[in-house]
C-alpha positions in Angstrom: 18.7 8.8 -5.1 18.0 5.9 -7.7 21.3 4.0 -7.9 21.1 4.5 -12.1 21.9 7.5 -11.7 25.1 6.6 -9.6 24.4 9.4 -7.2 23.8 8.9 -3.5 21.4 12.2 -2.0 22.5 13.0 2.0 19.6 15.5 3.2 20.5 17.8 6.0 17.3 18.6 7.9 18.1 22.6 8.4 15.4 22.8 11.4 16.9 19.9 13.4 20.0 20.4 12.8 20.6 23.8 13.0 19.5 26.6 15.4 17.2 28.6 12.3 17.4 31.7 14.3 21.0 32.0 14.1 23.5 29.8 11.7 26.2 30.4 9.6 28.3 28.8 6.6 30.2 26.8 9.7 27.5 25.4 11.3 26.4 24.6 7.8 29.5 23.0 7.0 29.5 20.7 10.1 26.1 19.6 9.8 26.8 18.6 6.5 29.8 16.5 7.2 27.9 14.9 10.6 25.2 13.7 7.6 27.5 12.4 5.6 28.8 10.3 8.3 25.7 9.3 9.8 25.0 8.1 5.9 28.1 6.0 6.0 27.2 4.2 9.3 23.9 4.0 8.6 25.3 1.9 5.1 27.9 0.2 6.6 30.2 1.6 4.6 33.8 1.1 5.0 36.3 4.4 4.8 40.3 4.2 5.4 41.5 4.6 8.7 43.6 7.3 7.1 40.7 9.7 5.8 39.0 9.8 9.4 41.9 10.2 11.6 42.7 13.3 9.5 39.7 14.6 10.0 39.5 13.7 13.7 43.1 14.8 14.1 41.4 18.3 12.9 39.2 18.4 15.6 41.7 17.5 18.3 44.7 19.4 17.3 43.0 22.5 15.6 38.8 23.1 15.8 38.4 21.7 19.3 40.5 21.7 22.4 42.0 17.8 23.8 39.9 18.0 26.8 36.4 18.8 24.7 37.4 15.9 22.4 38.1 13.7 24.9 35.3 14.8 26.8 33.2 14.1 23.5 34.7 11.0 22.9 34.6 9.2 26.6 30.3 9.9 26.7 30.2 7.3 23.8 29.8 4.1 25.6 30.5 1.5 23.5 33.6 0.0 23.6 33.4 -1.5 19.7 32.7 2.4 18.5 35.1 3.3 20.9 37.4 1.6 18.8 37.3 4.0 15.6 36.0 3.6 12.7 32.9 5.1 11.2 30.5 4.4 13.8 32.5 5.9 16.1 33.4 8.8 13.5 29.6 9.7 13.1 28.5 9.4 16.4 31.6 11.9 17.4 30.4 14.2 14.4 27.0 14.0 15.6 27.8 15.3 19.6 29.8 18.1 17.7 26.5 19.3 15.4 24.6 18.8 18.5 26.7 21.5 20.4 27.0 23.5 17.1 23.2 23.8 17.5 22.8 25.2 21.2 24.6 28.2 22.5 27.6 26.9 24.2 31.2 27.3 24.3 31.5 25.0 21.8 29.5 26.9 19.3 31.4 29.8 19.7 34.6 28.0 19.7 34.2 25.9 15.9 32.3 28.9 14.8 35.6 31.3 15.1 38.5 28.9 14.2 36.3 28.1 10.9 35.5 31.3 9.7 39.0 32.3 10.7 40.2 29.3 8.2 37.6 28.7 6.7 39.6 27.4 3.7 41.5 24.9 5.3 37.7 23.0 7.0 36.6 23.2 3.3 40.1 21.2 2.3 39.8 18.7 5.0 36.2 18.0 4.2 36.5 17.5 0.7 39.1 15.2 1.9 36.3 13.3 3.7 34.0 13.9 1.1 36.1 12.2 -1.9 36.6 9.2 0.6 32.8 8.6 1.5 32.0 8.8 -2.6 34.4 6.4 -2.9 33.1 4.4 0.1 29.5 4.3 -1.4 30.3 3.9 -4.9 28.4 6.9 -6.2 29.0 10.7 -6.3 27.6 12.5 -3.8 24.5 14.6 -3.7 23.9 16.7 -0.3 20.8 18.4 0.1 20.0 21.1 2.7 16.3 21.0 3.4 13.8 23.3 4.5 15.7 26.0 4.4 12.9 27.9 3.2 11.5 27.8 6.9 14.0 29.8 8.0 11.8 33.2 9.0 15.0 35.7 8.6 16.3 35.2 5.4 19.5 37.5 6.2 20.9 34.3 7.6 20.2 31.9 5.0 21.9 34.6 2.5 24.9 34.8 4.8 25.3 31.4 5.3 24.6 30.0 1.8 24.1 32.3 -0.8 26.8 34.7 0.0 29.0 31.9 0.2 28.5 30.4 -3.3 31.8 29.9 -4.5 33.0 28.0 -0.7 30.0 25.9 -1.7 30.9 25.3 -5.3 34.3 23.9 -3.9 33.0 21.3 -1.7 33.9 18.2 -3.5 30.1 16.9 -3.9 26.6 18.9 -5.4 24.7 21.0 -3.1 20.9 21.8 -3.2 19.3 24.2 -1.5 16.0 24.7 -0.8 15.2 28.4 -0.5 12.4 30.6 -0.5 10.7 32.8 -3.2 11.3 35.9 -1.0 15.0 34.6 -1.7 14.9 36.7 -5.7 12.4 39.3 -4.3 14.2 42.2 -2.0 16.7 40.4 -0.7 19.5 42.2 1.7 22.2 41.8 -1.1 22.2 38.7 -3.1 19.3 37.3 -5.1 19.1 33.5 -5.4 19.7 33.5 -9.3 22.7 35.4 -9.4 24.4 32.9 -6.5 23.3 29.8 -8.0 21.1 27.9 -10.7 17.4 28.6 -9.5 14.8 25.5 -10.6 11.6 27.3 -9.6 9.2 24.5 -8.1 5.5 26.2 -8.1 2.5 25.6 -6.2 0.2 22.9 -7.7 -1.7 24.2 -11.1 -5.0 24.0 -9.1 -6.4 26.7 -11.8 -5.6 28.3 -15.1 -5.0 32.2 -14.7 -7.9 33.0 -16.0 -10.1 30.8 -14.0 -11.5 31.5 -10.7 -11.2 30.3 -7.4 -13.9 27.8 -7.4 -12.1 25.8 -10.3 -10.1 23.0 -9.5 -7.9 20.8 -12.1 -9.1 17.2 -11.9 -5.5 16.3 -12.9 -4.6 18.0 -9.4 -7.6 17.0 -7.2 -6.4 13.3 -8.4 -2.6 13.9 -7.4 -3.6 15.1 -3.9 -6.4 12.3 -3.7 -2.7 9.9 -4.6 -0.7 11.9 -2.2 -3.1 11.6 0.7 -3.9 8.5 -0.1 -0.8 7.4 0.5 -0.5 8.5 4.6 -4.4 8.3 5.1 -7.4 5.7 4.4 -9.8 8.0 2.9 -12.2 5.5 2.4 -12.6 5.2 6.0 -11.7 8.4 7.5 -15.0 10.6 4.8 -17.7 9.3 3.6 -17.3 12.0 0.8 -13.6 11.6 0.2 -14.0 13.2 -3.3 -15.5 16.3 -1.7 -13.4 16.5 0.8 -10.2 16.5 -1.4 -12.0 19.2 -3.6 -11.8 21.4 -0.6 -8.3 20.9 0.7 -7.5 21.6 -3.1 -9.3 24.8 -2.8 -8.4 26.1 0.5 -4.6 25.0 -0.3 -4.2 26.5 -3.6 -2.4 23.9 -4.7 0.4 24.4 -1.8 1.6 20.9 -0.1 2.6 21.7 3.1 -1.3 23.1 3.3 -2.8 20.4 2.1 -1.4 18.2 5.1 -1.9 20.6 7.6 -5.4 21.0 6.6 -6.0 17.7 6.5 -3.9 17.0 10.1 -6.1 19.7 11.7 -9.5 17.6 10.5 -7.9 14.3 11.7 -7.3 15.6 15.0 -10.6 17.6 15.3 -12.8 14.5 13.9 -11.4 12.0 16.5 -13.6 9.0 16.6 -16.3 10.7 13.8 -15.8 10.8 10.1 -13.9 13.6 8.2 -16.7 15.7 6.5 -16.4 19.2 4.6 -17.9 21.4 7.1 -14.9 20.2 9.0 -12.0 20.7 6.4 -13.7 24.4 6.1 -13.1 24.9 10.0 -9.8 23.8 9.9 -9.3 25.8 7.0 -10.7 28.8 8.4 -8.5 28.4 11.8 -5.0 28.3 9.5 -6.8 31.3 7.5 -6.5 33.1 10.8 -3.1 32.5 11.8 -2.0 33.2 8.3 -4.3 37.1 8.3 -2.8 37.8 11.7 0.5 38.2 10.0 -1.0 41.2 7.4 0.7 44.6 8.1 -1.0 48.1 7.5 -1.2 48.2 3.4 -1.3 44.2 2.7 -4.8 44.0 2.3 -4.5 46.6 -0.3 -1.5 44.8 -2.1 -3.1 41.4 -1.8 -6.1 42.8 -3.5 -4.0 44.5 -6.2 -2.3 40.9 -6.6 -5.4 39.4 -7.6 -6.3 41.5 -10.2 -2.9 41.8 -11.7 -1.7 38.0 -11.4 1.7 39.9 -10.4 3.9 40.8 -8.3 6.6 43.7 -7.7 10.1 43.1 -7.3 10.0 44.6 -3.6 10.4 44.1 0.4 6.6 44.5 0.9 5.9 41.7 -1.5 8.9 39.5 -0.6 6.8 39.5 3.4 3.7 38.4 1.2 5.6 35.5 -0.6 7.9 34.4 2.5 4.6 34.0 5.1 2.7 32.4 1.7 -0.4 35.3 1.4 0.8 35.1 -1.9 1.8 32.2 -4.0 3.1 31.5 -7.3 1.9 29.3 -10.4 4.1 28.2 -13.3 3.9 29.5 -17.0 4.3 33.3 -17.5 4.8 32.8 -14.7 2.3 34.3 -12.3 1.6 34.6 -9.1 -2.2 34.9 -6.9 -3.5 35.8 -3.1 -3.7 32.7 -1.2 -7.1 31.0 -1.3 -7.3 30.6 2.9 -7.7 34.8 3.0 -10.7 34.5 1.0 -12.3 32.8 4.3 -11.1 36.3 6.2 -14.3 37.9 6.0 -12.1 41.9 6.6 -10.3 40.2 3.1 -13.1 39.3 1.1 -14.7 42.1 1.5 -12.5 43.8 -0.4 -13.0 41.0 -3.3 -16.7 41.4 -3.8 -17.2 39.7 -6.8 -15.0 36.2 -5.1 -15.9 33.2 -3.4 -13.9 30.5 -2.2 -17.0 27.7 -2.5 
């Protein structure tokens, strides 16, 4: 986070450092304290003796037993971390998050003293929390990423958004990064009416009313920038303009497709240049995996979807917005199928009057 802003961002990376198929608001809670720490090591920053040993004294006397902290402790080799201090603090927080993350004894263990107490972890990290702001000279900003990869969103609403107000009372800002299917159907709680909800759409490849073939030049130049950036285009296509007309297309304007796309033809072309046949391949092999996750109906939805430039407020839609068949587009705002299901011949069929060239 730019320093004028006097904030410091801490990501937590949801997929490495928690299990996605099962996690709660503890494992949460520890793998946002490990970051912290490992931000404060990583900074050299410098906390009181004081704030850490009450936190360790936590572990040892009331979330762990002595012999799992000592054990903990004594497979840290070095003698200077073994000394205390932060280093040692984050790598100890680390082994912890570690074993929050497979299913051991240790899991178990954390998972039921917090959520018995959950009250008094929350106390002892804002504790921690206040210190490292203070340590780093700037408030604290911790965001939990890719959140929205988490395929059963019943956990994510357990862990986060049903526990809104233990968030709110963490002594640092929280962002999340959920999922449209999070305000569509969801098991009790919507994302709006736990939190603020910025909606971040997908690239304004088209205008509503424009059709599939259409691509923004202000867009096709940002993705040209953005893959410019990790790839020499100049060197990779002979055609890099066409080519980043067709990732546009086939992406509809959605990032994480764009790269994929455009992994899938640097892998494929190996030693020979990047041409559009090949982005259309690649395209059409995502296309697949993405079809092969329609249920009996979809196709009939999907189509209604493109006509409409809507979509209900219901379970059958959320599916459609949470495995991206359907994305959405700012302004009204509105929503459209995803371009990659106009390469599924079954699909298209169904659209006769679309192409996707």
């Amino acid at each position: 986070m730019a320093k004028e802003h006097n904030s410091h961002a801490v990501y937590v990376d949801v997929v490495a450092a928690l299990d996605r198929t099962d996690l709660t608001f503890a494992d949460a809670l520890m793998a946002m304290v490990n970051a912290v720490a490992a931000e404060l090591a990583a900074a050299s920053a410098k906390v009181p003796e004081t704030e850490l040993a009450l936190f360790r004294l936590y572990f040892a006397e009331e979330l762990l037993t002595e012999e799992h902290v000592k054990e903990l402790s004594g497979s840290i080799e070095t003698s200077a971390e073994a000394g205390g201090g932060v280093p040692f603090f984050a790598k100890l927080l680390g082994k912890v998050t570690a074993l929050v993350k497979s299913d051991s004894e240790y899991r178990r263990e954390i998972r039921r003293k917090i959520e018995r107490s959950p009250q008094d972890m929350i106390r002892r990290a804002n504790q921690f929390l206040n210190a490292a702001a203070a340590a780093l000279g700037r408030a604290l900003i911790v965001v939990f990423d890719n959140l929205e990869k988490v395929s059963d969103r019943s956990l994510v609403e357990a862990a986060f958004l049903a526990r809104a107000d233990d968030l709110r009372s963490l002594r640092t800002s929280i962002v999340l990064f959920l999922h449209p299917a999070d305000e569509f159907a969801p098991h009790r709680i919507r994302a709006s009416d736990a939190c603020d909800v910025v909606s971040l759409p997908m690239l304004p490849v088209r205008l509503q009313e424009q059709g599939y073939t259409v691509v923004n030049p202000h867009v096709h130049a940002a993705v040209r920038e953005l893959l410019e950036l990790r790839l020499d285009l100049a060197e990779l296509t002979d055609e890099p303009a066409a080519c980043v007309r067709r990732v546009c297309l086939h992406s509809g304007g959605r990032l994480r497709d764009v790269l994929e796309i455009m992994r899938a033809a640097c892998e494929r072309a190996g030693a020979r240049k990047i041409t559009v046949d090949l982005i259309d391949r690649c395209a059409r092999k995502l296309a697949g995996e993405r079809a092969a996750m329609l249920r009996p109906g979809d196709h009939e939805r999907l189509v209604e979807v493109s006509n409409s430039k809507q979509v209900p407020n219901d379970e059958a839609h959320a599916y459609l917005l949470l495995h991206s068949m359907v994305l959405q587009y700012n302004g009204v705002p509105w929503w459209d199928i995803h371009p990659l299901l106009l390469l599924v011949d079954r699909f298209r069929a169904k659209l006769p009057t679309v192409t996707a060239s």
